[in-house]
MDTraj code that builds the backbone (N, CA, C; nanometers):
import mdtraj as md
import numpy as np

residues = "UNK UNK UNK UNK UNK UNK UNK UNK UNK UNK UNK UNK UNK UNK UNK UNK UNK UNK UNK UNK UNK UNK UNK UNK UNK UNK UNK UNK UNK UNK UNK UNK UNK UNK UNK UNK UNK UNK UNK UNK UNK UNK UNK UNK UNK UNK UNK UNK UNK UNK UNK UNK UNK UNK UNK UNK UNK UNK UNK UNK UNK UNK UNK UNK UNK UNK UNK UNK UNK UNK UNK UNK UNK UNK UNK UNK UNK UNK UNK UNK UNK UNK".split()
xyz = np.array([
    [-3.6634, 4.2596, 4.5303],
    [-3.8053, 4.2829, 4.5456],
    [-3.8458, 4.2604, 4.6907],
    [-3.9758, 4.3168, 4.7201],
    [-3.9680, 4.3418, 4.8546],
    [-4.0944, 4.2303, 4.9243],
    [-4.1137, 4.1637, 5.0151],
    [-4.2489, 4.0612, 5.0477],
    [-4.3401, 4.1213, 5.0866],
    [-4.4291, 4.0325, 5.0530],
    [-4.5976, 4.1287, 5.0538],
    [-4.6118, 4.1683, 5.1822],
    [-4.5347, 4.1077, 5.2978],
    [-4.5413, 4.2162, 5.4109],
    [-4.4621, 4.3111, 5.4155],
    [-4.3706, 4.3242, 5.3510],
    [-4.2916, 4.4914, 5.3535],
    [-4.3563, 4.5333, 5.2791],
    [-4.4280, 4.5318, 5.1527],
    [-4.5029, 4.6030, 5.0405],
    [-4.5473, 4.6303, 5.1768],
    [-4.7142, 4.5212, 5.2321],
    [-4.8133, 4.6185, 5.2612],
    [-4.7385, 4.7161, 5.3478],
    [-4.6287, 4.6651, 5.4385],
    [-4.6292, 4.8101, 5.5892],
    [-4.5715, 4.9289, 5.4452],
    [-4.5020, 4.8904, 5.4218],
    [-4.4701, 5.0556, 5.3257],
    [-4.5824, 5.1423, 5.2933],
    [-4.6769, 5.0678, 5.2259],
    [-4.8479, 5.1568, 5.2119],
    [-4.8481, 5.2385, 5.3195],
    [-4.8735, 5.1134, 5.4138],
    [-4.9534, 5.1631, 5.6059],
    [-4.8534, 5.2635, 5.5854],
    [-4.7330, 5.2696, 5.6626],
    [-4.6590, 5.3754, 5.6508],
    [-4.6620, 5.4724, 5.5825],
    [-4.6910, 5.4625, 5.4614],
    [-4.6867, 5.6236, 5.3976],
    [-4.8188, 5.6516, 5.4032],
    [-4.9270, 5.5954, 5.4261],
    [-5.0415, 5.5984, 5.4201],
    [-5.0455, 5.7276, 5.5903],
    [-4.9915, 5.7375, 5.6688],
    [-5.0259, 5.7635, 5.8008],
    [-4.9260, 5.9263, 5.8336],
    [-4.9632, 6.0019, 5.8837],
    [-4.9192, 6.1363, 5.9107],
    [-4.8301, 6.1190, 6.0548],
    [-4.7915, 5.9823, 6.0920],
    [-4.7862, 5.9273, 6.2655],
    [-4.7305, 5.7882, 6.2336],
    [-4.6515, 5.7839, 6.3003],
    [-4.6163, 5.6672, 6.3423],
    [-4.6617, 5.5497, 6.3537],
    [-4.7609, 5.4292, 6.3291],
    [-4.8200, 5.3615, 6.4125],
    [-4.7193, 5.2241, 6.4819],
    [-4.8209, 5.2171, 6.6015],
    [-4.7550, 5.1356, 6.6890],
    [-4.6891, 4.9756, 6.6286],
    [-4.6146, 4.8855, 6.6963],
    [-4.6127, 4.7798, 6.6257],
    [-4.7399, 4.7101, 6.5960],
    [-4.8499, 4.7058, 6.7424],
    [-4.9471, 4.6511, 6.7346],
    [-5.0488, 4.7221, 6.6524],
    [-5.0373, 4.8297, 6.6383],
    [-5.1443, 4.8710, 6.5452],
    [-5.1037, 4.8375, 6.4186],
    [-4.9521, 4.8237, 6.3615],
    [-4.9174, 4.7901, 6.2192],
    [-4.9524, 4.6633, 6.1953],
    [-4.9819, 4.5353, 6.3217],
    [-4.9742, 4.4102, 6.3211],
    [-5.0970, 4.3796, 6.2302],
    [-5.2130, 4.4525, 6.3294],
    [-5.3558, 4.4506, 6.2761],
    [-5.3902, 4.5206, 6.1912],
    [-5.3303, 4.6051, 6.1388],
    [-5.3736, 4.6742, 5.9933],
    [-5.3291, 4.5732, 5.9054],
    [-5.2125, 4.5236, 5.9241],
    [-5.1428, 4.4316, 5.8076],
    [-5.1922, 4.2946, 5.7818],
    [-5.2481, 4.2237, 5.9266],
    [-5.3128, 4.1219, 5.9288],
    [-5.1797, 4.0435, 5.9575],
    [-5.0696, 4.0642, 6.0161],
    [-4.9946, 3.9730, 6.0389],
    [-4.9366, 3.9792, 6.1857],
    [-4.8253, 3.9008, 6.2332],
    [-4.8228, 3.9307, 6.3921],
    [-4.6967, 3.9895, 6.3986],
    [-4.6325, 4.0032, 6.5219],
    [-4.5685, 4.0895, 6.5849],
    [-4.4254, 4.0873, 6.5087],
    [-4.3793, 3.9599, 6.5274],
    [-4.2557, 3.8971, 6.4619],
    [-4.2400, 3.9168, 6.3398],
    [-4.3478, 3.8999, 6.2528],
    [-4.3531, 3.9703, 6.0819],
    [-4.3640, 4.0905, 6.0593],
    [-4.4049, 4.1473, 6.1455],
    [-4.3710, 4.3063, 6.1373],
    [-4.2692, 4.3489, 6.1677],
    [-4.1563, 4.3117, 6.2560],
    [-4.0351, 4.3721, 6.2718],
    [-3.9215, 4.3226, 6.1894],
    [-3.9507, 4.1952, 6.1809],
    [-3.8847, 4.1164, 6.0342],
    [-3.8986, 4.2336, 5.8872],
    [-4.0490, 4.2535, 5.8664],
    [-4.0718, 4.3773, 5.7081],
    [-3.9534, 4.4945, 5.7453],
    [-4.0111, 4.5387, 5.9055],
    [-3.9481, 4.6803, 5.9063],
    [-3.7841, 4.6694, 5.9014],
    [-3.7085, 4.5712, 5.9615],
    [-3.5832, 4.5737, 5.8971],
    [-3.5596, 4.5517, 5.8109],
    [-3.6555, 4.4496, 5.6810],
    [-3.6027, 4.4495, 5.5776],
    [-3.6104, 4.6072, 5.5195],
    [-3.7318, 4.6508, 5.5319],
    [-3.7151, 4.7773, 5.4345],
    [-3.6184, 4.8591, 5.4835],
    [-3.5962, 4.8685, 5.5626],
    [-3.4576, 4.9476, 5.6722],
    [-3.3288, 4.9246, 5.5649],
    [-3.2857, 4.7915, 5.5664],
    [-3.2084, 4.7474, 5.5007],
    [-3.2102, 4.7375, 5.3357],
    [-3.3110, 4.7986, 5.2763],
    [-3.3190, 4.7918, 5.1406],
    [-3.3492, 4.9672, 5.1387],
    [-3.3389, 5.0495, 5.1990],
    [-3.3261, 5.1805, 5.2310],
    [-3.4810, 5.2540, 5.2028],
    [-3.5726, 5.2049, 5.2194],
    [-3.6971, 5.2389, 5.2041],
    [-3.7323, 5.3252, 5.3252],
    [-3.6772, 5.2922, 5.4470],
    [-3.7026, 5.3352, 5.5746],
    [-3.5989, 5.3491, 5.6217],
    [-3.6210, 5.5045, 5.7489],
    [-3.4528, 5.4935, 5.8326],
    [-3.5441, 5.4632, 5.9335],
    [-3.4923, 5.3600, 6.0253],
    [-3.5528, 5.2807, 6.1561],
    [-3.4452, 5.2326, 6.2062],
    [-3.4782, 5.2261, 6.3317],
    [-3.3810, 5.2370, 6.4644],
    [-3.4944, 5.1299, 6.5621],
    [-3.4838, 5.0031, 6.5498],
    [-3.5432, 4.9258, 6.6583],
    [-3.6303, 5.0000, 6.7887],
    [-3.4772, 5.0424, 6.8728],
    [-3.4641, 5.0736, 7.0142],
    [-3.5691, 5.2580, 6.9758],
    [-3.6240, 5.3357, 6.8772],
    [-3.6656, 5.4206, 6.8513],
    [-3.7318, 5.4149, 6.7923],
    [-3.8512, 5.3364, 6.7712],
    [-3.9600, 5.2963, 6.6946],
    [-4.0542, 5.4423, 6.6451],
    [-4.0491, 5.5404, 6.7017],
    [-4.0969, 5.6903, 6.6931],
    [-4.0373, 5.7696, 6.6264],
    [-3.9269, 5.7213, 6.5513],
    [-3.8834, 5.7864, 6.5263],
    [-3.8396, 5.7555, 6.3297],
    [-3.9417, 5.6196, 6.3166],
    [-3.9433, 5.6076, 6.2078],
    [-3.9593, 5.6704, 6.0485],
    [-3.9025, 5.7221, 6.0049],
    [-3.9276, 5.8079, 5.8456],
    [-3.8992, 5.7352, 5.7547],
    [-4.0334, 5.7830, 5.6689],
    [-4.0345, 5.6716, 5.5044],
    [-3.9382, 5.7437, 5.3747],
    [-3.8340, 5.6675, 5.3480],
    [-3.6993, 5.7635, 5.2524],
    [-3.7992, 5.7311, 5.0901],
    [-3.8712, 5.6410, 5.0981],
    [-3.8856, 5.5730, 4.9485],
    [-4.0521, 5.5002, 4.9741],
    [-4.1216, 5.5596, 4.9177],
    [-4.2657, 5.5066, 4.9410],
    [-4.3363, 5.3957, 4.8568],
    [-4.2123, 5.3619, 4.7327],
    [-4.2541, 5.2638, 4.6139],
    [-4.1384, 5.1902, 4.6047],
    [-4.1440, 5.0911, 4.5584],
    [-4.0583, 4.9639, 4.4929],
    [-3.9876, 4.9844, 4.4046],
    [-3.8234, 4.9838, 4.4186],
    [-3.7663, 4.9701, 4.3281],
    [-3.7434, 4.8736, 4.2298],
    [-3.7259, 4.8958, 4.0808],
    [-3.7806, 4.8072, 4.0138],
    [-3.6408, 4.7519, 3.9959],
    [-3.6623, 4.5582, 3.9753],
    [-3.5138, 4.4682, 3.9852],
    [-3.4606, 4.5158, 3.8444],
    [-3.3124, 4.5149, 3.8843],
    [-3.1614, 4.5689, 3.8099],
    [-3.1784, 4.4749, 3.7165],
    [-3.2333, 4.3532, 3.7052],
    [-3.2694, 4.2415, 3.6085],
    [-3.3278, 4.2840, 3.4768],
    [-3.4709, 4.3618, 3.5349],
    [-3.5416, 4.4101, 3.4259],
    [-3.5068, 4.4587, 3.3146],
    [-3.4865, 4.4876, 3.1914],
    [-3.4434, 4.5581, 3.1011],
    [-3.5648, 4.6220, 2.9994],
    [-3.5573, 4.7134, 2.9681],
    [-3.6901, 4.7592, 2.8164],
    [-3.6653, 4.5995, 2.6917],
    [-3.8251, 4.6035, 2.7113],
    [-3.8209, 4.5099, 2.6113],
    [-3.7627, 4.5431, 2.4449],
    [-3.6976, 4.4445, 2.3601],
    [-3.6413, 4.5032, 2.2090],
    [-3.7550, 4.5336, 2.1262],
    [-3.7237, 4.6326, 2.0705],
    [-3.7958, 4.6323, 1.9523],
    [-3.8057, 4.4964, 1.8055],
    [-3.9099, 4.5144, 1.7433],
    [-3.9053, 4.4086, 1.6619],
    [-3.7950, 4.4688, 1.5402],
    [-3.7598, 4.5642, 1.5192],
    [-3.6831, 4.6326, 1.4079],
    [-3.5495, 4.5778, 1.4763],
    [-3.5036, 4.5772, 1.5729],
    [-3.3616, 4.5463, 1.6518],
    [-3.3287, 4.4215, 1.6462],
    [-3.4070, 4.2547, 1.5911],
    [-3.3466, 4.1654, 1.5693],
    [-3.3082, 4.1448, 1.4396],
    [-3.1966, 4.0586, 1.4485],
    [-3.1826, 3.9892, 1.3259],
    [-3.1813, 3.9001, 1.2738],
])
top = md.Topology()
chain = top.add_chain()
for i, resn in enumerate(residues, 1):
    res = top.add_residue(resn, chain, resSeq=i)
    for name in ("N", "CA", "C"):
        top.add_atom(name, md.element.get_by_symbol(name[0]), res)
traj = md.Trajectory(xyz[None], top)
């Protein structure tokens, strides 16, 4: 699962036709500089985003929603116990 600062930049991000800057993602998100590049590699690394540090312009959103944890299962039906 992803932290409420990668949730929100994922929004911002798909929310935007453009890139925005770090500092503009800082202040949309309400958080600072360091927590924003911290989200953007996590989602990088959980494949939500292809991002390249050194190419910040060049960011594209692969996955705009949360994948749901491998944990989860459909709840049983009441006919299925015994």
């Amino acid at each position: 699962m992803l932290n409420d600062t990668a949730r929100k930049l994922l929004r911002i991000l798909d929310a935007h036709a453009y890139v925005p800057s770090i500092a503009e993602l800082a202040r949309k998100a309400g958080r600072r500089d360091w927590q924003i590049k911290k989200a953007l590699q996590e989602l990088a690394d959980k494949d939500h985003i292809d991002y390249d540090p050194s190419r910040h312009d060049d960011l594209k959103v692969l996955l705009a929603w949360e994948r749901a944890p491998d944990s989860l299962q459909p709840a049983m039906k009441w006919w299925e116990y015994d």
